[in-house]
C-alpha positions in Angstrom: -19.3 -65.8 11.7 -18.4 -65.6 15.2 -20.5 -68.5 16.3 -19.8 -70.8 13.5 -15.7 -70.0 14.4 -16.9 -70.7 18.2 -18.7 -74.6 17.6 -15.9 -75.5 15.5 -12.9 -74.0 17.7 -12.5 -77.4 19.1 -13.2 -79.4 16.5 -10.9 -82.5 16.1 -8.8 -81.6 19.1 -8.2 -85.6 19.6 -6.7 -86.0 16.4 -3.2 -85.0 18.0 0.8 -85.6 17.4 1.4 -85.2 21.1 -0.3 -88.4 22.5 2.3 -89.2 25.0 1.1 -86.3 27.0 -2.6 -86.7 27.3 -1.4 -90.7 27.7 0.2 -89.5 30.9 -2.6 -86.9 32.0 -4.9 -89.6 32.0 -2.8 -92.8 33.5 -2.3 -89.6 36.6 -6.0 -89.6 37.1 -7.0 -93.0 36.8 -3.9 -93.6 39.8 -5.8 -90.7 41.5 -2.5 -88.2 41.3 -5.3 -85.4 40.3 -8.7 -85.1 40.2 -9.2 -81.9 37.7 -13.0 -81.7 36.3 -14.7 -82.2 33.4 -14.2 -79.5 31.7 -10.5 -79.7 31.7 -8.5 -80.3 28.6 -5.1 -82.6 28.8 -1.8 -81.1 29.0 -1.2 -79.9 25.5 -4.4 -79.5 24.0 -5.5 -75.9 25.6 -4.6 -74.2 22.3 -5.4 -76.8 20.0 -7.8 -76.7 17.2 -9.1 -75.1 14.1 -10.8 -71.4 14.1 -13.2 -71.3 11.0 -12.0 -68.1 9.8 -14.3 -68.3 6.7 -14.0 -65.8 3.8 -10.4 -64.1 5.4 -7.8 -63.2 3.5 -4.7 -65.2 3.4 -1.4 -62.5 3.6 -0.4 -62.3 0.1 3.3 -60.7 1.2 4.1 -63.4 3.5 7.6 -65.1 2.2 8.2 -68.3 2.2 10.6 -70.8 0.7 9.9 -73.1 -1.5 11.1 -76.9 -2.5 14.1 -75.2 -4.5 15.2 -72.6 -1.7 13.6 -70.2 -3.6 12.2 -67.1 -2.1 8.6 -67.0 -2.9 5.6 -64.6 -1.6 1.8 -66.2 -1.0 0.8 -64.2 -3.3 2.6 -65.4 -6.1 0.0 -68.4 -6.2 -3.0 -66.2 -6.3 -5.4 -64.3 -8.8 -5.2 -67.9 -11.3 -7.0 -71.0 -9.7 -8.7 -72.0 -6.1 -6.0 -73.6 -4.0 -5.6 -76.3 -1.5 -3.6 -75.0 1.6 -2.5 -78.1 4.2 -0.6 -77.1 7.0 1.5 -79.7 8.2 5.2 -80.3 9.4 7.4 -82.4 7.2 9.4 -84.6 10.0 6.0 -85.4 11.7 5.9 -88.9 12.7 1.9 -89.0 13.2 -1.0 -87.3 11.5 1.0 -84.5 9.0 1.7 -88.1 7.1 -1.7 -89.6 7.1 -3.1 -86.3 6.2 -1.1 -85.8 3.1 -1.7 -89.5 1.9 -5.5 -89.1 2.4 -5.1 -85.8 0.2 -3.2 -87.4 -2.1 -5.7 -90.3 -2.5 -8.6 -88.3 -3.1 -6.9 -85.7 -6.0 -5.8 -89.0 -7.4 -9.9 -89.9 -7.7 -10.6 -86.3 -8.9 -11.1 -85.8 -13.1 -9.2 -82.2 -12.2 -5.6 -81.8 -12.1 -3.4 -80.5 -10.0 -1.3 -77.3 -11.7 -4.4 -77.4 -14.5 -7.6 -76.7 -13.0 -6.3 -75.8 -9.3 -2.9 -75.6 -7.3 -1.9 -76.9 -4.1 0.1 -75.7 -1.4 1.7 -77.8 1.4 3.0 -75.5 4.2 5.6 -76.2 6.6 4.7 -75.2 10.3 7.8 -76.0 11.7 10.8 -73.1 11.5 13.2 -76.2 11.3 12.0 -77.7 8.0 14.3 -77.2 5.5 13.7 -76.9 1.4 15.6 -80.5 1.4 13.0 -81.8 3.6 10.1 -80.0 1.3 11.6 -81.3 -2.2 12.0 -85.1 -0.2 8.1 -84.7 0.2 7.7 -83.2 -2.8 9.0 -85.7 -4.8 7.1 -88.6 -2.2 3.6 -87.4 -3.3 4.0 -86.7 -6.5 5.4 -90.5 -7.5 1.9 -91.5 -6.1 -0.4 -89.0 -7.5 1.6 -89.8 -11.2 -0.3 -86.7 -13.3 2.0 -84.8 -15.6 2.3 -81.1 -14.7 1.7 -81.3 -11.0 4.8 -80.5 -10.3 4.2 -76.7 -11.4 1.1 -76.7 -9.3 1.9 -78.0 -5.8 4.6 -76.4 -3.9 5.9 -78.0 -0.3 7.0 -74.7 1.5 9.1 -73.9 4.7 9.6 -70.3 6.2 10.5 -68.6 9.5 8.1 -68.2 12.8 7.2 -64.8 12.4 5.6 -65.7 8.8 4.5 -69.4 10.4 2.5 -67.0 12.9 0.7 -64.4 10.5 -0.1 -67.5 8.4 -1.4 -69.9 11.1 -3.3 -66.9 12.7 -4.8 -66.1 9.4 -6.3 -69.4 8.4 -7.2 -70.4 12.2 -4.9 -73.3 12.5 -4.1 -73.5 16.3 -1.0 -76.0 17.1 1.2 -76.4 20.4 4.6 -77.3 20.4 5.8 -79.9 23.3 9.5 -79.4 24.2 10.0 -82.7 25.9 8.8 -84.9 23.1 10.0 -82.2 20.1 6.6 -83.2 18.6 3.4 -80.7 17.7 -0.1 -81.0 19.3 -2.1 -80.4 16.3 -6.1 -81.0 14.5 -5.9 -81.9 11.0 -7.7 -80.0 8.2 -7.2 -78.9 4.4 -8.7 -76.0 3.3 -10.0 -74.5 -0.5 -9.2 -70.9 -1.2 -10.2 -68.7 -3.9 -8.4 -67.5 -6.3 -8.0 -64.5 -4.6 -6.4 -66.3 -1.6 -9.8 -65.7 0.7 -10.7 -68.8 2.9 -13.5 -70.4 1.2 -14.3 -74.2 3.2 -12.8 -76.2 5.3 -12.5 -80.4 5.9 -11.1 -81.6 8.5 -9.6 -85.3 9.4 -7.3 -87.3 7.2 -9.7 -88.4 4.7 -11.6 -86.2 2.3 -14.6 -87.1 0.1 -13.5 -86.7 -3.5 -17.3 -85.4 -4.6 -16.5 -82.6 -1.9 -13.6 -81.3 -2.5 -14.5 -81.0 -6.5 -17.8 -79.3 -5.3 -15.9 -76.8 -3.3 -13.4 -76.7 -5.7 -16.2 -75.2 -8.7 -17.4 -73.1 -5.8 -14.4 -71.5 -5.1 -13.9 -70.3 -8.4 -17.6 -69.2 -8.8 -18.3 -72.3 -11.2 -15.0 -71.1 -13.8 -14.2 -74.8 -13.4 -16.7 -78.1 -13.9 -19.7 -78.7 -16.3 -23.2 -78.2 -16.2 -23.5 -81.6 -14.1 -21.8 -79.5 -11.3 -24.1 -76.7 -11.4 -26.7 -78.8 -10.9 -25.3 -80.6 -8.0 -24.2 -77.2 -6.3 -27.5 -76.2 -6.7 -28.9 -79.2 -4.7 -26.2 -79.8 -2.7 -25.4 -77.1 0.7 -21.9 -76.8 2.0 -22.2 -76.9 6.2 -19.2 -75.5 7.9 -19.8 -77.3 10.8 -19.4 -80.5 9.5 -16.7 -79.5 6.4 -19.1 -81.6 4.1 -21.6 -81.3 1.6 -25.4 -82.2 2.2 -28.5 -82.3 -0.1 -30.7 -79.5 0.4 -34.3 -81.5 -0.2 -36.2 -78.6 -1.2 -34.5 -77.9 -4.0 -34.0 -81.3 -4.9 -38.0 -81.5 -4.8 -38.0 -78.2 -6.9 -35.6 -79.8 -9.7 -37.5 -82.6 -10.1 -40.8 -81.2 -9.9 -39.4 -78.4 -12.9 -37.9 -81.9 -14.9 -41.5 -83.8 -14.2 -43.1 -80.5 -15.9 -40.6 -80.6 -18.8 -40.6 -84.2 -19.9 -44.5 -83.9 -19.6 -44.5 -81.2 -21.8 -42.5 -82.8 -24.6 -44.1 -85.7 -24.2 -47.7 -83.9 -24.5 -45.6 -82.1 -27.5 -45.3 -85.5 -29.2 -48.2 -87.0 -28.7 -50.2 -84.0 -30.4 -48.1 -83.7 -33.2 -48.2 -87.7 -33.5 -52.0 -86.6 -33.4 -52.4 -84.0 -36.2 -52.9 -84.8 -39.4 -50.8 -83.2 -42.0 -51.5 -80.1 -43.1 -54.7 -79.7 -46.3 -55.7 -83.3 -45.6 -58.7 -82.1 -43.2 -59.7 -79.7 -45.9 -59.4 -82.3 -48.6 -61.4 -84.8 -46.3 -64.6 -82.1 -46.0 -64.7 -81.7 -50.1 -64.9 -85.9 -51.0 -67.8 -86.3 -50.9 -68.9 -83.0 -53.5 
């Protein structure tokens, strides 16, 4: 677990809000103002990225606020449905935008519904966010997803820094804040939790692959969700945590077509015989004609 969380500790680290800063860290080294090597980050990015912290529990007592002002715990969304938790801050000017409007695109593709089949939670990383802010978003996204009932099932939270912390910590979301520019250095990822609230996969940039997220979204809830069609395609397709996508595992691609080849020649051996046989007393009618 600890080497998977290592490769993708820095994944998507250029996906940033504070550009101004490693704008300036570069235009100082191209005027030769510093020479720092390789291996250094820009200003801003040194605790920036996404931990995989894969099958942890997110804190169920954690309070939050939601879109109402409402005092709500974490775990008042679990033990039903798998969730999608984004973290994002509502007055972001950058990526938190891009990243909810790529969400919102794909659900919008997906045949399962938000509030029905799974919920959604939209998390506010920033102390200053307000439940006015949230319910501004709220009602933003939901005009474009336009599915009755989502409103029950996604909730646009704010809360204080200590529970910002325990839940940023928990789901290995690493972030910077820049004081000069009031903006926060950031990667940008969604991720599918169980029912339970445990970390199940995570997809990272500001687009997400529809076929993906309703794959982990069956996974998540150990296949309580989807059809037989989605069995099948869990079965041949692999989940890599390294890339936050889904890829076909050949062998057993091979092995479900090899078992299908086997079947269809079976019935079609079936037919033919039958097709074959004559019905039953006309071979022993046959051998006595000519008595």
């Amino acid at each position: 677990m600890q080497s998977s969380s290592n490769k993708s500790k820095w994944m998507l680290t250029g996906l940033v809000a504070l550009a101004l800063s490693a704008s300036a860290f570069g235009q100082a080294m191209t005027q030769g103002i510093m020479s720092p090597p390789a291996s250094m980050r820009p200003p801003g990015l040194k605790n920036v990225g996404i931990l995989q912290n894969l099958n942890t529990q997110i804190p169920a007592d954690l309070t939050f606020l939601d879109e109402n002002g409402k005092t709500v715990k974490l775990g008042d969304y679990f033990g039903r449905k798998p969730i999608i938790l984004s973290l994002v801050y509502y007055q972001c000017t950058m990526l938190c935008g891009e990243v909810l409007a790529g969400l919102d695109s794909a659900l919008g593709v997906l045949k399962f519904d938000v509030g029905k089949e799974f919920d959604v939670l939209t998390v506010s990383f920033d102390p200053k966010d307000t439940p006015e802010i949230a319910a501004i978003k709220k009602a933003e996204y939901l005009k474009r997803y336009k599915r009755a009932g989502a409103e029950q099932g996604w909730h646009f939270l704010t809360g204080k820094q200590p529970e910002i912390d325990a839940l940023t910590k928990a789901a290995g979301f690493q972030y910077q804040y820049d004081p000069k520019s009031e903006q926060f250095a950031h990667a940008t990822a969604i991720m599918i939790l169980t029912p339970e609230g445990k970390i199940a996969q995570y997809y990272y940039g500001v687009e997400f692959a529809p076929k993906d997220l309703r794959l982990g979204l069956i996974q998540a809830s150990s296949n309580k969700i989807g059809n037989v069609v989605d069995e099948v395609l869990l079965y041949c397709y692999h989940y890599d945590p390294n890339t936050g996508k889904y890829g076909a595992m050949v062998f057993r691609i091979l092995r479900l077509s090899g078992a299908a080849t086997i079947l269809i020649m079976g019935v079609f051996l079936g037919i033919l015989i039958r097709r074959g046989s004559p019905p039953d007393g006309k071979e022993h009618n046959r051998s006595h004609s000519y008595v």
